[in-house]
Biopython code that builds the backbone (N, CA, C, O; Angstrom):
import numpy as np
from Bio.PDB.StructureBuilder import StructureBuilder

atoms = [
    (1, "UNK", "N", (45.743, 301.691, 192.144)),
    (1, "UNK", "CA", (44.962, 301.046, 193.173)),
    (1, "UNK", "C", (45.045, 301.802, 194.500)),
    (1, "UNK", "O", (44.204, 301.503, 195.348)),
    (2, "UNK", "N", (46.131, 302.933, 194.847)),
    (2, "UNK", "CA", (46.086, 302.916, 196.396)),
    (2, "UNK", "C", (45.394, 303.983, 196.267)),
    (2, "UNK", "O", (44.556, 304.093, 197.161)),
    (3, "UNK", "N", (45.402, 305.023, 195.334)),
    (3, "UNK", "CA", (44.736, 306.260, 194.579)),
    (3, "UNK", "C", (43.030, 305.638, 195.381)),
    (3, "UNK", "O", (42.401, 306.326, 196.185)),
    (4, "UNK", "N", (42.648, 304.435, 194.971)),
    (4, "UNK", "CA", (41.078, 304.274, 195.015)),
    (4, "UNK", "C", (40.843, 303.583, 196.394)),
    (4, "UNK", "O", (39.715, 303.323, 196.812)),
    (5, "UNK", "N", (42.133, 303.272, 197.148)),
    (5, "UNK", "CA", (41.651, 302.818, 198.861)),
    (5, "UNK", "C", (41.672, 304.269, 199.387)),
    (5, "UNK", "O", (40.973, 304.566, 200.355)),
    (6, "UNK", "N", (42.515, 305.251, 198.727)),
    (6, "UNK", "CA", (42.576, 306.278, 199.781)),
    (6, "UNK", "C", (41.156, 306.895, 200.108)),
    (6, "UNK", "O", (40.571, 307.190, 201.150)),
    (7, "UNK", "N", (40.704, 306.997, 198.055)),
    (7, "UNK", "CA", (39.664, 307.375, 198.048)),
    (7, "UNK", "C", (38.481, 306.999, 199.064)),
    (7, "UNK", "O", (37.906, 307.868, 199.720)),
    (8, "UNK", "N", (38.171, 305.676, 199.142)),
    (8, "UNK", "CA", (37.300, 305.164, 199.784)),
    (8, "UNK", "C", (37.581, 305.226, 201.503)),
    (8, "UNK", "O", (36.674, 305.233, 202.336)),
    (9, "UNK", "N", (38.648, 305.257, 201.729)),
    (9, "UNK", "CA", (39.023, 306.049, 203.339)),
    (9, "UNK", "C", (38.227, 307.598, 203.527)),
    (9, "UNK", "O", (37.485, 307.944, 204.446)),
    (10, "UNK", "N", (38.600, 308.267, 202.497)),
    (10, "UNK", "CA", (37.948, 309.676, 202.663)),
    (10, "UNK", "C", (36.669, 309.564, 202.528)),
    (10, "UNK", "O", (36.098, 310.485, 203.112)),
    (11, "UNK", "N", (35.903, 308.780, 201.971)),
    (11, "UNK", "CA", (34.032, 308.936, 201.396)),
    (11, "UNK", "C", (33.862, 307.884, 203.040)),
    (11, "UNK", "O", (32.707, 307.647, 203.392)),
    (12, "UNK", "N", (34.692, 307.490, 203.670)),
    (12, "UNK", "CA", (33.910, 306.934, 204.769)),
    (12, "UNK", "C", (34.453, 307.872, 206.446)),
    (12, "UNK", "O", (34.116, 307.577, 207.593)),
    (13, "UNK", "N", (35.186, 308.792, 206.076)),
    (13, "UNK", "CA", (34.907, 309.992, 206.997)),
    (13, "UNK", "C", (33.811, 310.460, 207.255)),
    (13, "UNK", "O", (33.479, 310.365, 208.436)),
    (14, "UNK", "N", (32.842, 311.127, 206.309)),
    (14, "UNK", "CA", (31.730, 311.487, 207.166)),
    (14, "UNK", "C", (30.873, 310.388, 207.437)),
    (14, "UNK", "O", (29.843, 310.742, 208.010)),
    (15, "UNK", "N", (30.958, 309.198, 207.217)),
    (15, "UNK", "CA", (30.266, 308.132, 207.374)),
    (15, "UNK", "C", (30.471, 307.227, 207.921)),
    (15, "UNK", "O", (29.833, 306.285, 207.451)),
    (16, "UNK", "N", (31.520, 306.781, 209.347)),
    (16, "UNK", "CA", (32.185, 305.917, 209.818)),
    (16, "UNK", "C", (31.349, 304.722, 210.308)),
    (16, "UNK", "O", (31.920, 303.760, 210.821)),
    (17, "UNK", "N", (29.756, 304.761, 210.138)),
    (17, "UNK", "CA", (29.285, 303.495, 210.279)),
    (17, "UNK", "C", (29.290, 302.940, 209.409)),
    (17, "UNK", "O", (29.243, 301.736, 209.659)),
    (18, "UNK", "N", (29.348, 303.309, 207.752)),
    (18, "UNK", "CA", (28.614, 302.796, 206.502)),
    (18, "UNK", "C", (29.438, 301.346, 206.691)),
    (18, "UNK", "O", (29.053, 300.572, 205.815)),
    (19, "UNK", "N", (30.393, 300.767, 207.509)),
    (19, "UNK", "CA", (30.903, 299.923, 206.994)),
    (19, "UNK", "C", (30.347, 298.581, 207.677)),
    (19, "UNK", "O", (29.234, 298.612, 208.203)),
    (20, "UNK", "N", (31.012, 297.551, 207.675)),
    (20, "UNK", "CA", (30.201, 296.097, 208.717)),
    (20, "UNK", "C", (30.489, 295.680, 209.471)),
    (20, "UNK", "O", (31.706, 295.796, 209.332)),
    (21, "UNK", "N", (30.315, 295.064, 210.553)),
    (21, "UNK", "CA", (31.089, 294.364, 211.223)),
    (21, "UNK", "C", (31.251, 293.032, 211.132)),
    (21, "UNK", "O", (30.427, 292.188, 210.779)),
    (22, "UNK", "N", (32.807, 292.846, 211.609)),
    (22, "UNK", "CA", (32.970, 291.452, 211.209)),
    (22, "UNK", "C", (33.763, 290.179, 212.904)),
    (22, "UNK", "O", (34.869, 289.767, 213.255)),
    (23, "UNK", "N", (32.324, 290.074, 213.397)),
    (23, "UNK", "CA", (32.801, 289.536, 214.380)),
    (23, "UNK", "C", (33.616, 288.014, 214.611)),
    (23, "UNK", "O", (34.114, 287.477, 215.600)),
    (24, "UNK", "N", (33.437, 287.516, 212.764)),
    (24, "UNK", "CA", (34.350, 286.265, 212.943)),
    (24, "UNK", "C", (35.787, 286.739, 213.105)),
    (24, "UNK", "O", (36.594, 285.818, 213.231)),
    (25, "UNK", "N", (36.428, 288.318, 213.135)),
    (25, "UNK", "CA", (37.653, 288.031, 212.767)),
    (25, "UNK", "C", (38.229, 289.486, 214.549)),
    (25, "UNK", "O", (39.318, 289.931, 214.911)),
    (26, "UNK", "N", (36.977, 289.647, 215.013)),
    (26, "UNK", "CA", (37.600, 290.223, 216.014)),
    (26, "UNK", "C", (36.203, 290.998, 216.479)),
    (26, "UNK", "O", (35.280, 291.316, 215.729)),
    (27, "UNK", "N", (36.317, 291.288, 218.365)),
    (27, "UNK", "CA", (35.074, 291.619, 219.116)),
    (27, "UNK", "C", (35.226, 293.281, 218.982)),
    (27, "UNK", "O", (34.177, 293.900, 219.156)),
    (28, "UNK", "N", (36.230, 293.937, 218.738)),
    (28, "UNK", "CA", (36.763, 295.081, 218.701)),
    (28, "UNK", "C", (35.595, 295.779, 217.547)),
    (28, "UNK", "O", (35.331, 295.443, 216.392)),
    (29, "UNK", "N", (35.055, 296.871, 218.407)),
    (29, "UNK", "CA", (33.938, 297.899, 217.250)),
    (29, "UNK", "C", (34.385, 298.052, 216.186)),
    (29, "UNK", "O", (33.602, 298.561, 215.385)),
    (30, "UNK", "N", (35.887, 297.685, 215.629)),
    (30, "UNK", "CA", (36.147, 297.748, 214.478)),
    (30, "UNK", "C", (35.133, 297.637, 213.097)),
    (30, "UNK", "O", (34.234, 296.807, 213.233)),
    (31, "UNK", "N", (35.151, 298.119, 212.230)),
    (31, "UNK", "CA", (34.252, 298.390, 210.791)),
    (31, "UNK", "C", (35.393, 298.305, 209.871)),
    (31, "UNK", "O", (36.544, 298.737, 209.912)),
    (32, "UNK", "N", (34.473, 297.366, 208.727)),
    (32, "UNK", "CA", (35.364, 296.420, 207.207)),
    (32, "UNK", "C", (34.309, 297.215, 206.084)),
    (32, "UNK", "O", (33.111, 297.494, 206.134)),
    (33, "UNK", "N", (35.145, 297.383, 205.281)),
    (33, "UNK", "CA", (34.568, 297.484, 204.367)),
    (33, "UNK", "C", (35.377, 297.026, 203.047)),
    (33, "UNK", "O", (36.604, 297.120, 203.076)),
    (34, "UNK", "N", (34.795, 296.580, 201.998)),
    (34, "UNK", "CA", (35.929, 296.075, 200.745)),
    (34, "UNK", "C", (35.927, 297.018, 199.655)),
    (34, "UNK", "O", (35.035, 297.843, 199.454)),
    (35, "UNK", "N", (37.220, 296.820, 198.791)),
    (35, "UNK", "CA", (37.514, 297.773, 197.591)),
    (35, "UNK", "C", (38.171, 296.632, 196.812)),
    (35, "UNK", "O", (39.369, 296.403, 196.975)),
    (36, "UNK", "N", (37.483, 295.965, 196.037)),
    (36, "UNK", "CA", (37.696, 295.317, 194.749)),
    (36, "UNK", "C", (38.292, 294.060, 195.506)),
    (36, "UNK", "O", (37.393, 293.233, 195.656)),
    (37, "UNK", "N", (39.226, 293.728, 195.915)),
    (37, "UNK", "CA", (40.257, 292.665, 196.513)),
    (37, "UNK", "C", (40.743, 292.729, 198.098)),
    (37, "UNK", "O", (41.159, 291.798, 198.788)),
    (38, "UNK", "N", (40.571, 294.040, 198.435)),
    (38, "UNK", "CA", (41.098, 295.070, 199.550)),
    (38, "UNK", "C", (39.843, 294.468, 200.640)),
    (38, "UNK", "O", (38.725, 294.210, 200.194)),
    (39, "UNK", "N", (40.121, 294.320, 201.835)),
    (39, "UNK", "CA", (39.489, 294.496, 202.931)),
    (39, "UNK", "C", (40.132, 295.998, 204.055)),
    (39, "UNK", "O", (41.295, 296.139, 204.431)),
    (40, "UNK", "N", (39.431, 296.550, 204.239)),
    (40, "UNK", "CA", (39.893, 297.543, 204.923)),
    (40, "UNK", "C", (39.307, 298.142, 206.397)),
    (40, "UNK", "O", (38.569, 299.098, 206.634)),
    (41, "UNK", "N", (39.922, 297.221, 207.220)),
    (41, "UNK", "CA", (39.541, 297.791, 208.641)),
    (41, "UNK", "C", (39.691, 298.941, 209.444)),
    (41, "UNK", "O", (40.684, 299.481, 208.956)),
    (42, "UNK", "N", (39.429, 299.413, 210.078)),
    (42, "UNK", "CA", (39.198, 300.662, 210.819)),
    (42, "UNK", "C", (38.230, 301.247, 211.922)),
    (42, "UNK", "O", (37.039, 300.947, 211.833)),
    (43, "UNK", "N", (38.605, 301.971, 212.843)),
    (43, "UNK", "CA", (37.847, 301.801, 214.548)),
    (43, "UNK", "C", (36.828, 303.580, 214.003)),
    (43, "UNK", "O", (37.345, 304.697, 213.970)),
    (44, "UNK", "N", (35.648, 303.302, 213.730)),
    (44, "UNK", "CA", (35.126, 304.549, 213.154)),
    (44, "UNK", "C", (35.266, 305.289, 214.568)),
    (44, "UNK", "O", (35.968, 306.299, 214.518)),
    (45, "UNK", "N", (34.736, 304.976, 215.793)),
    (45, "UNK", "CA", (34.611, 306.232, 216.591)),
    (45, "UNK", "C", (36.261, 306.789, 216.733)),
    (45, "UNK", "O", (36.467, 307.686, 217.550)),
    (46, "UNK", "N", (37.037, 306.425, 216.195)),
    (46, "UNK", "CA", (38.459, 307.220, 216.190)),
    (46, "UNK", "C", (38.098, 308.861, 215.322)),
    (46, "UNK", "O", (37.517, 309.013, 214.248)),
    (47, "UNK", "N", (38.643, 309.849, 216.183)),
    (47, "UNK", "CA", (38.854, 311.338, 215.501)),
    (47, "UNK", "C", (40.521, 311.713, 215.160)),
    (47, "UNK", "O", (41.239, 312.072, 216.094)),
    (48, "UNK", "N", (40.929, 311.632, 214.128)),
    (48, "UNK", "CA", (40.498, 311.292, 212.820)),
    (48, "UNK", "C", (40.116, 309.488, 212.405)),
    (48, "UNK", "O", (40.432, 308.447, 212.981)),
    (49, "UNK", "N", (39.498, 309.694, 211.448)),
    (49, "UNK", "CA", (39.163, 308.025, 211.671)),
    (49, "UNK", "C", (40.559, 306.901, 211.449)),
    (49, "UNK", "O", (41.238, 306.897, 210.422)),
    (50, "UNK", "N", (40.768, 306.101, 212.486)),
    (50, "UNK", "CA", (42.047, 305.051, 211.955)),
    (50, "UNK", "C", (41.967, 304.034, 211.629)),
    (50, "UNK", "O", (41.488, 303.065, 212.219)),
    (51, "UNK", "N", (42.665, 304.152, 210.131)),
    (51, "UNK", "CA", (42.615, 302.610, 210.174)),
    (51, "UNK", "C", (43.390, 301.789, 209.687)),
    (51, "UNK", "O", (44.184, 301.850, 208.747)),
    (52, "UNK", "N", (43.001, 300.705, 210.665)),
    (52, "UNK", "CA", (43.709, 299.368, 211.233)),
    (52, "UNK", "C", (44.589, 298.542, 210.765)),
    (52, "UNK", "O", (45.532, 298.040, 211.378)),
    (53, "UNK", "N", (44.104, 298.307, 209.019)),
    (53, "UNK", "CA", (44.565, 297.598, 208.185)),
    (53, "UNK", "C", (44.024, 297.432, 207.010)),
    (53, "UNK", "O", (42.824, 297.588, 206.786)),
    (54, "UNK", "N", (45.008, 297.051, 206.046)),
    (54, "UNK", "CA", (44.813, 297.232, 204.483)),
    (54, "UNK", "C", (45.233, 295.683, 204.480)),
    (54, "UNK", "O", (46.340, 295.381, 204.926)),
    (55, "UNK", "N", (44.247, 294.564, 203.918)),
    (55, "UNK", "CA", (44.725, 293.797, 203.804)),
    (55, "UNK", "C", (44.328, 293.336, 202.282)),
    (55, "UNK", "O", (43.668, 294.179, 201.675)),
    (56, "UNK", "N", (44.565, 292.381, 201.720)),
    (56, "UNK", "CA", (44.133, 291.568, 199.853)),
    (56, "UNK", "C", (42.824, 289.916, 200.739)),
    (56, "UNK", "O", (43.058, 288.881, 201.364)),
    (57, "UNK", "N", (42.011, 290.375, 200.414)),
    (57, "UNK", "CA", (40.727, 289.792, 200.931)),
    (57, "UNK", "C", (40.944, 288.454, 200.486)),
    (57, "UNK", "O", (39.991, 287.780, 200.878)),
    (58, "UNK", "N", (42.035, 287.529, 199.633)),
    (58, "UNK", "CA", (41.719, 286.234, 199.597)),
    (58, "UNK", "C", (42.973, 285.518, 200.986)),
    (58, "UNK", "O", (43.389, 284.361, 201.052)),
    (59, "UNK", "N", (43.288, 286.649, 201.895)),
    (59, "UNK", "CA", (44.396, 286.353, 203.305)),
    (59, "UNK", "C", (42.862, 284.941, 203.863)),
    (59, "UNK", "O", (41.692, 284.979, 203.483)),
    (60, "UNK", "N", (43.461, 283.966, 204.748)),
    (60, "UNK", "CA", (43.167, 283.758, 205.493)),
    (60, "UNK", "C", (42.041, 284.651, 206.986)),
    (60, "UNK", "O", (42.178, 285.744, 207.535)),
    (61, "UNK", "N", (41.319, 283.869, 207.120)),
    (61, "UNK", "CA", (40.581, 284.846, 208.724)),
    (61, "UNK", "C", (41.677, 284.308, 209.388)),
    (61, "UNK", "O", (42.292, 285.192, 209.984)),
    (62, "UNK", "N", (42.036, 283.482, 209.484)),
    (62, "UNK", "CA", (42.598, 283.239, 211.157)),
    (62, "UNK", "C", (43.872, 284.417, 210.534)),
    (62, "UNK", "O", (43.803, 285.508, 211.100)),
    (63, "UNK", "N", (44.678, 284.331, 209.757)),
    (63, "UNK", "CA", (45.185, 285.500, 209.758)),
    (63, "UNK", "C", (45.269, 286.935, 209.724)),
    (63, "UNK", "O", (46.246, 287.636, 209.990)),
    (64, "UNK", "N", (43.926, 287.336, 209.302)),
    (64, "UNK", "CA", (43.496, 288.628, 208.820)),
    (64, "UNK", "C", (43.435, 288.816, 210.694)),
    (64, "UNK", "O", (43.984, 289.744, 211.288)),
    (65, "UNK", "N", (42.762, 287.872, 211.261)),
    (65, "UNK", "CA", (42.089, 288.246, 212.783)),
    (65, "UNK", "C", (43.492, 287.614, 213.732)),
    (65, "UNK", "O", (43.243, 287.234, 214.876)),
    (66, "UNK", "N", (44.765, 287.533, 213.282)),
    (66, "UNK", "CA", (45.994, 287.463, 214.520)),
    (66, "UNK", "C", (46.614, 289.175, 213.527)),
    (66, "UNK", "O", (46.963, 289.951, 214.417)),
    (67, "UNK", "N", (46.780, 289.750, 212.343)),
    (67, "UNK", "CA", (46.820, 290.831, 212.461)),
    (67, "UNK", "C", (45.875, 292.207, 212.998)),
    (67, "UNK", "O", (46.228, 293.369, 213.202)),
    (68, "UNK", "N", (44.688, 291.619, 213.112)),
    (68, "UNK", "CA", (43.979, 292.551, 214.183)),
    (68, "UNK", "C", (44.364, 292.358, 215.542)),
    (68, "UNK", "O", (44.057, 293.338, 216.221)),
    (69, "UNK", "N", (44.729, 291.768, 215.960)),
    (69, "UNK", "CA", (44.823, 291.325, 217.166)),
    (69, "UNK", "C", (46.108, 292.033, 217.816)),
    (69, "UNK", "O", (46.113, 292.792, 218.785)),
    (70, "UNK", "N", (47.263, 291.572, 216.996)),
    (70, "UNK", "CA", (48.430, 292.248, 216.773)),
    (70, "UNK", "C", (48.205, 294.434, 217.237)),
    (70, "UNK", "O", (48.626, 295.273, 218.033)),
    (71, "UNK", "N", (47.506, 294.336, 216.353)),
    (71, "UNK", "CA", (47.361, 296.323, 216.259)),
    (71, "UNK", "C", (46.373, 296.620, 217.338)),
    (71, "UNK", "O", (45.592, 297.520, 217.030)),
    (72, "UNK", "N", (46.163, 295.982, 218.793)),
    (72, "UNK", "CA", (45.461, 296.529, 220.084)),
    (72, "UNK", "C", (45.802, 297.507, 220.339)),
    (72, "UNK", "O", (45.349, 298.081, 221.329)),
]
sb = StructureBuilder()
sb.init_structure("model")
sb.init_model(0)
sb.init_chain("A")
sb.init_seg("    ")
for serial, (resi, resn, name, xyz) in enumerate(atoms, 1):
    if name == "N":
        sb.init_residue(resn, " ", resi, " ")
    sb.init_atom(name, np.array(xyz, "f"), 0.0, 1.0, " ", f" {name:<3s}", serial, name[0])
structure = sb.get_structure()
């Protein structure tokens, strides 16, 4: 499994918009995108791109969005 988040970290390098935004869980330009169970946040205009958090998509929002909050 981490073999196929990494993967999907690298195929969204040259592409740091492809992902969505998710303003229920934070106002931050941050971009989500999912991998099977995985939610995976990350600030695309970052060089190299960073990102934010690896979380298992059945977490809570109010929690998924006090660990975004957390990584300012």
């Amino acid at each position: 499994m981490s073999g196929d988040i990494v993967a999907r970290i690298e195929a969204l390098v040259p592409f740091p918009n492809r992902g969505h935004k998710r303003p229920d869980l934070t106002s931050r330009t941050l971009r989500f995108t999912v991998l099977h169970d995985y939610l995976i946040a990350y600030a695309p205009e970052e060089r190299p791109l960073w990102v934010v958090a690896v979380t298992h998509g059945r977490r809570s929002p109010r929690v998924m969005a006090a660990i975004l909050r957390g990584r300012e």
